[in-house]
LUMLUMVO-139750 format. One record per residue (C-alpha): residue in three letters; z, y, x. Coordinates in steps of 0.25 Angstrom, whole numbers. Layout:
LUMLUMVO-139750
["Ala"; [Z; Y; X]] ...
END
This chain:
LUMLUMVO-139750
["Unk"; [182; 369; 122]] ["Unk"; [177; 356; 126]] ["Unk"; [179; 345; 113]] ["Unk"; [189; 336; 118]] ["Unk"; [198; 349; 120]] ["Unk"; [197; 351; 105]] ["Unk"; [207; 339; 103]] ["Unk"; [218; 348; 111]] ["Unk"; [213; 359; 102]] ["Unk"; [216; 350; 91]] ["Unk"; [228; 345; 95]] ["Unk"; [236; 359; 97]] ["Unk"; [231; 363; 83]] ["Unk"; [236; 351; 77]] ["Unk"; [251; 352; 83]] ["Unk"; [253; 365; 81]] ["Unk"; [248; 364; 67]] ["Unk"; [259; 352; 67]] ["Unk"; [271; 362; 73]] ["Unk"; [268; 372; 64]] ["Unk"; [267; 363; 51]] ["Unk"; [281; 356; 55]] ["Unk"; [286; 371; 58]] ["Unk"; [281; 375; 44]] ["Unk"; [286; 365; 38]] ["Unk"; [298; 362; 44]] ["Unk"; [304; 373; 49]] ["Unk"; [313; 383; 41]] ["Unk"; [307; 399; 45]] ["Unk"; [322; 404; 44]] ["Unk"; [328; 393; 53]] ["Unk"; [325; 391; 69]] ["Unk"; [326; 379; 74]] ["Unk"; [334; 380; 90]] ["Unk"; [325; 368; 98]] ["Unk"; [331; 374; 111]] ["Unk"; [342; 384; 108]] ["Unk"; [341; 396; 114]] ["Unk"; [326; 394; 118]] ["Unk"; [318; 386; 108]] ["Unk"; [317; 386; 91]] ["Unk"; [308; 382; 81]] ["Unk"; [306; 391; 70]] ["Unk"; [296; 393; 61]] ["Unk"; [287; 408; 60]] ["Unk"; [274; 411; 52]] ["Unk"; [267; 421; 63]] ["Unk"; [257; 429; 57]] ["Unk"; [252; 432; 71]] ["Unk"; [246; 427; 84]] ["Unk"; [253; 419; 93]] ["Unk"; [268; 419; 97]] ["Unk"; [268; 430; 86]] ["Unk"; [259; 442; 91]] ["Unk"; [256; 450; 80]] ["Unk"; [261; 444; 69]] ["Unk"; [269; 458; 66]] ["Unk"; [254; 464; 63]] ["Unk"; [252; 464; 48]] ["Unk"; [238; 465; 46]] ["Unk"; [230; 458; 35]] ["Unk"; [219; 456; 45]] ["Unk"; [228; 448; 54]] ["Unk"; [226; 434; 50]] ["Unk"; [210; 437; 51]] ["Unk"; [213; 444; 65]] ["Unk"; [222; 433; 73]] ["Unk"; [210; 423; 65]] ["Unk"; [198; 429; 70]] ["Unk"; [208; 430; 85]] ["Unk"; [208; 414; 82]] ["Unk"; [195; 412; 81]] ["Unk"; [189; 421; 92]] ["Unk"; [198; 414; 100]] ["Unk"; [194; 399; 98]] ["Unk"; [181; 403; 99]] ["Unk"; [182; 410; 112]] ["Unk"; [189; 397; 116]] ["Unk"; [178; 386; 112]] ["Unk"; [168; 396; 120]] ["Unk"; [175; 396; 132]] ["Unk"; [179; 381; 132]] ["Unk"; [165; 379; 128]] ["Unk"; [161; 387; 141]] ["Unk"; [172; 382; 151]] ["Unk"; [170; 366; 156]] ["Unk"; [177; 353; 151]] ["Unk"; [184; 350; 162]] ["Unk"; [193; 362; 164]] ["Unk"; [202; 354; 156]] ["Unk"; [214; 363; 158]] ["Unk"; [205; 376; 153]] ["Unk"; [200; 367; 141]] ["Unk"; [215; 362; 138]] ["Unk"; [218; 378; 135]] ["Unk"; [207; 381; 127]] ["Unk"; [208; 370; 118]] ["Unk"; [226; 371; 117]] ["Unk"; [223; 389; 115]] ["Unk"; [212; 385; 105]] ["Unk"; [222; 374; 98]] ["Unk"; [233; 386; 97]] ["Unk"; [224; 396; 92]] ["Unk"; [218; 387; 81]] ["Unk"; [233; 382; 78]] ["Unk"; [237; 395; 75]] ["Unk"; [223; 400; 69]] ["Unk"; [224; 389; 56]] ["Unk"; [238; 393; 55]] ["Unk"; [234; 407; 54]] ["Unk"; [222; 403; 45]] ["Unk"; [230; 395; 35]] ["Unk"; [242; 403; 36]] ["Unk"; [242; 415; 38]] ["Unk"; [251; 413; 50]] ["Unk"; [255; 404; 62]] ["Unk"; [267; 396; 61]] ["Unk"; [274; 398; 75]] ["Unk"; [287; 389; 77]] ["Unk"; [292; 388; 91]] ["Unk"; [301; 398; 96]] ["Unk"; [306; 401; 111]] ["Unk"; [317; 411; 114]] ["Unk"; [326; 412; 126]] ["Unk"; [341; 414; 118]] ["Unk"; [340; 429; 111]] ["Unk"; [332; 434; 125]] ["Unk"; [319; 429; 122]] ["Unk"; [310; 425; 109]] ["Unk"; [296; 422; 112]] ["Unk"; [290; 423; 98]] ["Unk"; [288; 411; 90]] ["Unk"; [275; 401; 92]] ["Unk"; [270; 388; 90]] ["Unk"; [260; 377; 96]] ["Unk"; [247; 384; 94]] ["Unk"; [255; 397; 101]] ["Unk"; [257; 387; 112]] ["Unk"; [244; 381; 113]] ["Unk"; [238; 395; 114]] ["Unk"; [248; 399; 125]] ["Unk"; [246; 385; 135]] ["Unk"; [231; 384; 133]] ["Unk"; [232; 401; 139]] ["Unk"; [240; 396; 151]] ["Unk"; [232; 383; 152]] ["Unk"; [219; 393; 153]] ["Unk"; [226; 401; 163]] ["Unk"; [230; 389; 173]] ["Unk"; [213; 386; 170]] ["Unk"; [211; 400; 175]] ["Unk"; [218; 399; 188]] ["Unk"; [213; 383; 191]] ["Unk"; [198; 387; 187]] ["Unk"; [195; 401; 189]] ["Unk"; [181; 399; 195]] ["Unk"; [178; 393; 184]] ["Unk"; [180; 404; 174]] ["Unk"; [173; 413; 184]] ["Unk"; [161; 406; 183]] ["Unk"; [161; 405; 168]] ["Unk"; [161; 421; 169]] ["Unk"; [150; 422; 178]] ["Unk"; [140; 415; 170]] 
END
């Protein structure tokens, strides 16, 4: 990722660090709070696995060191392709730098904690429950859709990458 994408790195690493310390401390684990009722509450969940949950029922003492080492393969992989991809695809930088700011979010959380602190929770009445998340979650999930619509605008441009 080119330097000044750091700073967007930077900035979803900081406010989702932000939401999870005002849901840590400010939030009570046996009380929801309805923002939209029927659709939208804040509650607070320690999430011992990936993101929106995935895995978080596999108890292994290796875990922590697994979904770490997944961290850190991933933000490596990342810089190399940022590094490899020109600075003005904007749009493809913008994704890399908002999935690395998610990963890393979630990553010191993990690191310092033992677990991800996830908050935001959308359900449709008693129908539907998506499970729990929180920013670095949704960083992760807008920079994939961001690298998708990069995908679709450039795809000559990842073709040639391949072909050298």
């Amino acid at each position: 990722m080119k330097y000044k994408f750091y700073l967007l790195t930077l900035a979803v690493l900081v406010l989702d660090h932000l939401t999870k310390w005002l849901a840590r401390t400010r939030l009570d684990p046996e009380h929801a709070i309805e923002v939209i009722p029927g659709y939208l509450r804040i509650s607070y969940v320690s999430n011992t696995g990936v993101a929106f949950g995935l895995f978080r029922d596999l108890d292994s003492p290796w875990k922590p060191y697994v979904l770490a080492g997944m961290a850190i393969v991933a933000v490596i992989v990342i810089l190399i392709y940022s590094f490899r991809m020109p600075s003005s695809r904007l749009l493809l930088q913008s994704a890399l730098a908002v999935i690395m700011g998610g990963i890393l979010g979630n990553f010191v959380d993990r690191i310092l904690q033992g677990y991800v602190v996830d908050f935001i929770e959308f359900h449709i009445r008693d129908a539907f429950h998506w499970p729990t998340f929180n920013v670095a979650d949704s960083a992760i999930t807008v920079g994939i859709g961001l690298l998708l619509i990069d995908a679709v605008k450039n795809p000559e441009l990842d073709e040639e990458l391949q072909s050298n």
